[in-house]
N, C-alpha and C positions, 0 to 999 in steps of 0.2 A: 563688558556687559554680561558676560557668561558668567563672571564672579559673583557677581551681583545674585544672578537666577539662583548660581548653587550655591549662596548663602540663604536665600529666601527659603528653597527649597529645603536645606537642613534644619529650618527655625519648625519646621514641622517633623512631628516624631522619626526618628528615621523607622521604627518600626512599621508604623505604617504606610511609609514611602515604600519601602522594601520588599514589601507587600502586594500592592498593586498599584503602581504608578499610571495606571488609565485610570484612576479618579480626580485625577490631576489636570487641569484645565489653566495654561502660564498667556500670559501678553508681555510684550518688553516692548510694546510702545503705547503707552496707558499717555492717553493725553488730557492734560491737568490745566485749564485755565483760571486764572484769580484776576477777580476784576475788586476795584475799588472807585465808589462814586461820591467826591466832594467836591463842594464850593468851586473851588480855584481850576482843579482839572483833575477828570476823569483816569485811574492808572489800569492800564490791564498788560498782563503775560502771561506767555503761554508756554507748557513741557511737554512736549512730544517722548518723552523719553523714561516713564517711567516706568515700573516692571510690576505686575501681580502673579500673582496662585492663586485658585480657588480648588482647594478639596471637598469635591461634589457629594463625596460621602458624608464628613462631617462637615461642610455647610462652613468649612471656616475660609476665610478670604482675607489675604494679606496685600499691603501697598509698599511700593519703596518709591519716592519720588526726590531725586536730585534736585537742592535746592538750585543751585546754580547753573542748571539748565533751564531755567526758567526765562524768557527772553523777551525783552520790552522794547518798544517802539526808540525810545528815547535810553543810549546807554547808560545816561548820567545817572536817571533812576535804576535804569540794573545798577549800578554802580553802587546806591546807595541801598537798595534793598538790600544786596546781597552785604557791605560791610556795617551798615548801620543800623538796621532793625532785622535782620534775620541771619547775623554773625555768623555766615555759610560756610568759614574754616573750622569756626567751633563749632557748631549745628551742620551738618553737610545735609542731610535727608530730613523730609515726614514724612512719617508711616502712620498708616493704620491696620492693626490688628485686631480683626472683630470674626463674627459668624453671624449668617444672615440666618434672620429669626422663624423665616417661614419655609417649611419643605417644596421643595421643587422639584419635577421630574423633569429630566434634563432628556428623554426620551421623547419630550413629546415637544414640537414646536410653538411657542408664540411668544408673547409679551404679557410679565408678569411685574405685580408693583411689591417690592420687597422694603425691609428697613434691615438695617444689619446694626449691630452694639457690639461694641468694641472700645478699642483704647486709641482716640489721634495723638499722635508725637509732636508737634511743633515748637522751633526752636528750644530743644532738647525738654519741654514739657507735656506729661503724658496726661490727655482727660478724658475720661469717660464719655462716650457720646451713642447716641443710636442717632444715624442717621441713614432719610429715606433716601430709594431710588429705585432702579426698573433694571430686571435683566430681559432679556429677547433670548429666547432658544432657537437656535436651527442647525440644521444637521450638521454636523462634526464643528460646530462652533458656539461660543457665547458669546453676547454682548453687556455691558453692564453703561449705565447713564447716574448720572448722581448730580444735585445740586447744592448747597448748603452753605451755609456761615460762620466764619469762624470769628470770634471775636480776638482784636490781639490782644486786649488785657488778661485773655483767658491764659496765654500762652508765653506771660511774660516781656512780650513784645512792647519796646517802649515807645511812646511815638512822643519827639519833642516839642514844646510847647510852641516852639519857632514855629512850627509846621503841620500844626496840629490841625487848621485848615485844610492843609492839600489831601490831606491822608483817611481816609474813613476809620473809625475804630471798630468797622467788622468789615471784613473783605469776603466778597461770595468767592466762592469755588466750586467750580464744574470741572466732572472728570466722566471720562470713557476710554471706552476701549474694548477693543474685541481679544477674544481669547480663542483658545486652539488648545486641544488635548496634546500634553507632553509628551516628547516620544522621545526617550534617555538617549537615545542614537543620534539623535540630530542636534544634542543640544551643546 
């Protein structure tokens, strides 16, 4: 998991890590649910396990989330998410790398309605997207809540005609997670 942080961590300039690493706000358990609602039966799982940064200076916010951490009721579907439509040895992560559009003073407490634009990765295809959500400020923490749709033909994802009932051609995704200022010492 530490590897993880300290790659996320150097995808941002090392200059200005270097610099002052308390604008730096990390989670490493960003929890990621995807649900999917068709015909035949409803599919949802969920990742506890994923990792962000948000540099509160520049407003940018990064995601890494383990595909195959992802965990369903029924393993036969992990089974087949993970080798047949989201090829999790070829594709392991989705990321999003974006910066949220609206200034925030991370000094002051409440609940605020943000959208962030960026780039999502899935199954090794990157697209442009701005999508909405909510941070919550309080004292020496963040929260961040998000909802949204990802279409799989956006992303390459094939879903076979066999089965093309049980499976939705866009799947929501909800994510959160609370965040804590970085402190290089403990990490």
């Amino acid at each position: 998991m530490k590897s993880i942080v300290l790659v996320i961590l150097l995808m941002f300039s090392y200059k200005s890590f270097s610099e002052d690493a308390a604008k730096f706000f990390i989670s490493k358990s960003i929890k990621t649910t995807i649900f999917s609602e068709a015909p035949l039966e409803n599919i949802e799982a969920t990742s506890r396990t994923g990792v962000a940064i948000l540099n509160t200076e520049t407003r940018e916010i990064q995601f890494n989330i383990p595909i195959r951490s992802f965990d369903f009721a029924k393993k036969k579907m992990q089974e087949h998410f993970n080798e047949n439509y989201m090829e999790s040895d070829k594709h392991p992560n989705a990321r999003f790398k974006g910066k949220i559009n609206q200034a925030i003073d991370l000094s002051v407490s409440g609940n605020y309605n943000v959208s962030v634009t960026g780039d999502l990765e899935v199954h090794g295809v990157k697209q442009k997207r701005t999508i909405s959500g909510s941070i919550k400020v309080a004292p020496g923490s963040v929260a961040i809540s998000s909802k949204f749709d990802v279409r799989c033909a956006d992303h390459n994802i094939s879903i076979p005609r066999l089965v093309f009932r049980n499976i939705a051609e866009t799947i929501r995704v909800t994510v959160s997670g609370s965040f804590t200022p970085y402190n290089p010492t403990q990490s």
